[in-house]
N, C-alpha and C positions, 0 to 999 in steps of 0.2 A: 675132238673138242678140248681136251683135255692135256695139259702138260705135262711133263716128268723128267725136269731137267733140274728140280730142288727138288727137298725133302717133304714140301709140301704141295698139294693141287693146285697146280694154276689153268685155268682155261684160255685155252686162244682168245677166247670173247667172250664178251655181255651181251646181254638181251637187251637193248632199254625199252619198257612197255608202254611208254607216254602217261597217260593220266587211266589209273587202273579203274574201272568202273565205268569210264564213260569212253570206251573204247570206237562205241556208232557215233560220237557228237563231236572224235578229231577233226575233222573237217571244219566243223566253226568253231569251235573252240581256236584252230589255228589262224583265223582271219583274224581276227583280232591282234594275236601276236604278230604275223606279218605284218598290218597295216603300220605297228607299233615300231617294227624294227626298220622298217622304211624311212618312218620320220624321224626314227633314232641315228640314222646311218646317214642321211641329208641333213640333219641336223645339227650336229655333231663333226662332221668333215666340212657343212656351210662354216662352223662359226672357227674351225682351224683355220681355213683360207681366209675368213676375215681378218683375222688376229693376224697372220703372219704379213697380210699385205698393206693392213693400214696403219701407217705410223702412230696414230692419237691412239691404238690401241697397245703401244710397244709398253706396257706398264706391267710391274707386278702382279695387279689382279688378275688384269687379264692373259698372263703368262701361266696363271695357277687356274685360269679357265680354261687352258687350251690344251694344259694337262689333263685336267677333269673330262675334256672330252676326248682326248683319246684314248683315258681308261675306261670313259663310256662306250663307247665304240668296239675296243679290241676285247670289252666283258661281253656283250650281246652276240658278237661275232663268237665267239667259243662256243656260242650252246645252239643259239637261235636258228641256225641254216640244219644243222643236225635233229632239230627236233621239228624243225619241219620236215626236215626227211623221215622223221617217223610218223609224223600226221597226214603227209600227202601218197608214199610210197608208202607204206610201213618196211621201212631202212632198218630196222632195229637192232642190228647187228654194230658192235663197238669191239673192234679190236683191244684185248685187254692191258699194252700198252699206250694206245690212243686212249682209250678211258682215264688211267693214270693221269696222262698230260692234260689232259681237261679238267679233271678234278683240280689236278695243279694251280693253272693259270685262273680257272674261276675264283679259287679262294684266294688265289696273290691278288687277283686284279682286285677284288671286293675290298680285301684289305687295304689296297692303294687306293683306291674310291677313299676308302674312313680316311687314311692319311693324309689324301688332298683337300679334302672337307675341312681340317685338323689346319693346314697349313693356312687356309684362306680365313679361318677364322683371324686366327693368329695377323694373317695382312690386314682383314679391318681392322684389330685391336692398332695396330701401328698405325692405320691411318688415321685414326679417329683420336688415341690417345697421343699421337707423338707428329700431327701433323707436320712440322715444319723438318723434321728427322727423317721422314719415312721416306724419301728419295737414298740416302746414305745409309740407312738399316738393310733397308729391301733391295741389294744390288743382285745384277745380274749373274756372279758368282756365288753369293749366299741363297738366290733361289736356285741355279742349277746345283748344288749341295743340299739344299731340303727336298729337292722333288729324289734326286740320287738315293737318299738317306729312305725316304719314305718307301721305294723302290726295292732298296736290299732286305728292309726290317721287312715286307712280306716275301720275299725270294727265302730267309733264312729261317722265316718261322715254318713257311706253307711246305720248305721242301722235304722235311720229317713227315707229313700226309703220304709224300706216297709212298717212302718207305716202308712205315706203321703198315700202309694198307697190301704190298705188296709179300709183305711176310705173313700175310693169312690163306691158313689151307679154304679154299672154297672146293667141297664135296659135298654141298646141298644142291647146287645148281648153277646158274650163270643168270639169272632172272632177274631184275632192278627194276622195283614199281617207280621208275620215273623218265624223268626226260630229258636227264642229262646225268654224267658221274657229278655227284657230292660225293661229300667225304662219307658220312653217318651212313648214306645208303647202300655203299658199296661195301663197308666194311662189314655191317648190318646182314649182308647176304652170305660171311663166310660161315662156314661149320665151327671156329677158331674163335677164342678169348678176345672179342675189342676192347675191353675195358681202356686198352692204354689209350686208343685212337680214341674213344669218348673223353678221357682224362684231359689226351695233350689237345683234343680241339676244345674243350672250354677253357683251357690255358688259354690258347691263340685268343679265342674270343676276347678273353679279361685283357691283355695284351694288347689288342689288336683295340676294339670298340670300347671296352673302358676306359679305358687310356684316353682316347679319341675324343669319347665323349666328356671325359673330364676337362682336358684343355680347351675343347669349343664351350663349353658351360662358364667355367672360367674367364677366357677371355671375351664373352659375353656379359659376364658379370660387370667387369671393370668395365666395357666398352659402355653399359647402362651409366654405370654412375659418372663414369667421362658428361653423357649425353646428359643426363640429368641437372648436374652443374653448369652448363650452359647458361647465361640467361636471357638468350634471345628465341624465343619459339620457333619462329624461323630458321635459326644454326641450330637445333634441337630437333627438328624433322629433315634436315637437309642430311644431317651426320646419320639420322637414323636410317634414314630410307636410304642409304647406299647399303643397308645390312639386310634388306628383306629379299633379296632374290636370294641370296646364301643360305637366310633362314629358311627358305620355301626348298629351297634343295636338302639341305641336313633332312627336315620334314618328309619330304621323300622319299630319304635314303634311309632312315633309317625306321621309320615307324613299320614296313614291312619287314625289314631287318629282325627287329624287336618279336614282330609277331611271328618269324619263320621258327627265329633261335626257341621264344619259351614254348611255344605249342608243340613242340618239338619232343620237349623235354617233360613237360608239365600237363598238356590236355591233347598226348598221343590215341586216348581212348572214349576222347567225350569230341572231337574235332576228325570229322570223317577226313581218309586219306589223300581224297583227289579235293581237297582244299587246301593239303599240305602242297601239295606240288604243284596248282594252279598259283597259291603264293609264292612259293619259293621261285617261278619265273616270271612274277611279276618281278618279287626283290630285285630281281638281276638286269629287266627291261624297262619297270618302269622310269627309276631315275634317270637312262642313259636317252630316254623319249621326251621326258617333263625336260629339263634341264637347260636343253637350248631355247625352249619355249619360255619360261621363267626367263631366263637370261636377256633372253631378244626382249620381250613387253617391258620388263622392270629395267633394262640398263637404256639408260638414253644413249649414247657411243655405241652402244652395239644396231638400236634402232636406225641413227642415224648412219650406221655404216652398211644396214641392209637395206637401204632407200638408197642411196649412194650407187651401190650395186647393180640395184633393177632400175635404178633412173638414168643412171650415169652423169648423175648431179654432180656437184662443187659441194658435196655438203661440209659440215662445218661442223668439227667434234668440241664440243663445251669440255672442257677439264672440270673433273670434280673426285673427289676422295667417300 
């Protein structure tokens, strides 16, 4: 089980244990996540093939929607099929390489999720404050360079995680109370100093989510007082209400975010364990589930383009900012 090709313990493998304590109740506990990733996976590949085939959707927003859903998509896919193999099989076994790359790509992709939340902000702000601009700001160069950009700033923060993690001796065991590699957890199981891996991941976090959430607050701020200055009620709900399916996603994404990160940190001894790891894949499933659903009900162009679809109508996409 065990390596000795460094100076310190490395094991072939991880144990992952799903959700520790309720080991008899994986079975439903996992229908639920299945049902979830089903319609995160049809959901999320519907509204790409929408975007890419219908012209009225060729727009900025919806180019910074079709991002969001393939980081939707390819975050659920990293954990979600594996931890049903350990709820339906008990699979539990993680190559300690293949753990690595998971850890990896979960906290890149998360990070790209805040980034692209971060960018679409920033597109209402243009659309709302600089309407008659926001064709010429928003080109199709300058988005292919913020999605690029958003893309490398998690590849260069996340790829020190597995470093950090891979230079700890583990001679306690190989055992992981969860149901996918995170970073805290695995490092968490060495015999060896995490301190740094605790350090440089609330870096990342301040980095990463503060950041994020200071410019969506931000250009939320401005985008109010745009809307405010209005003074037709009507151009006053028309501006606003193209910002509540963004708002209903940021809401999503990050309020279990919030709750994964401090409970973590702050109420590890008063918040039993298998409600850390039931949330922390929700964190990871539910935005990529919610998101085409928010999108589809609140975007008239997306409604209209999945009625289109299943009717095979002439529908007719309204333009609006």
């Amino acid at each position: 089980m065990w390596g000795a090709n460094s100076s310190s313990l490395t094991p072939k493998f991880f144990i992952l244990n799903g959700v520790p304590g309720l080991e008899a109740a994986h079975i439903w506990i996992s229908l639920p996540f299945f049902f979830m990733y089903i319609i995160a996976v049809l959901g999320n590949c519907g509204l790409l093939y929408l975007i890419s085939h219908e012209e009225a959707l060729h727009r900025p927003m919806y180019y910074f929607l079709a991002l969001l859903s393939f980081t939707d998509v390819t975050l659920c896919t990293t954990t979600v099929p594996n931890m049903l193999c350990i709820f339906w099989f008990n699979l539990k076994e993680i190559d300690f390489n293949a753990c690595l790359a998971q850890m990896f790509f979960v906290h890149m992709l998360t990070g790209m999720e805040s980034g692209v939340l971060m960018l679409m902000a920033l597109d209402r702000y243009v659309a709302i404050c600089y309407p008659l601009r926001y064709s010429t700001i928003l080109t199709n160069p300058v988005i292919a360079k913020a999605g690029l950009a958003t893309f490398l700033r998690g590849v260069m923060l996340v790829i020190p995680f597995t470093f950090l993690t891979k230079r700890l001796p583990y001679c306690r065991g190989n055992f992981i109370p969860h149901t996918y590699c995170d970073h805290m957890s695995v490092a968490k199981v060495s015999c060896g100093n995490f301190k740094v891996n605790a350090i440089y991941g609330l870096m990342v976090a301040l980095l990463i989510g503060v950041f994020d959430i200071c410019c969506i607050s931000l250009s939320y701020s401005m985008i109010l007082r745009a809307v405010v200055s209005l003074s037709s009620a009507d151009a006053r709900y028309k501006a606003f209400s193209t910002c509540t399916s963004h708002i209903c996603a940021i809401v999503i994404t990050y309020v279990p975010a919030f709750f994964t990160f401090f409970t973590h940190r702050f109420g590890g001894h008063t918040i039993p364990h298998h409600i850390h790891i039931i949330v922390a894949n929700l964190y990871l499933l539910l935005p990529p589930t919610m998101n085409p659903i928010v999108y589809g009900v609140k975007t008239k162009q997306i409604r209209e383009g999945v009625i289109k679809f299943l009717l095979g109508d002439k529908a007719v996409f309204t333009q609006d900012n």
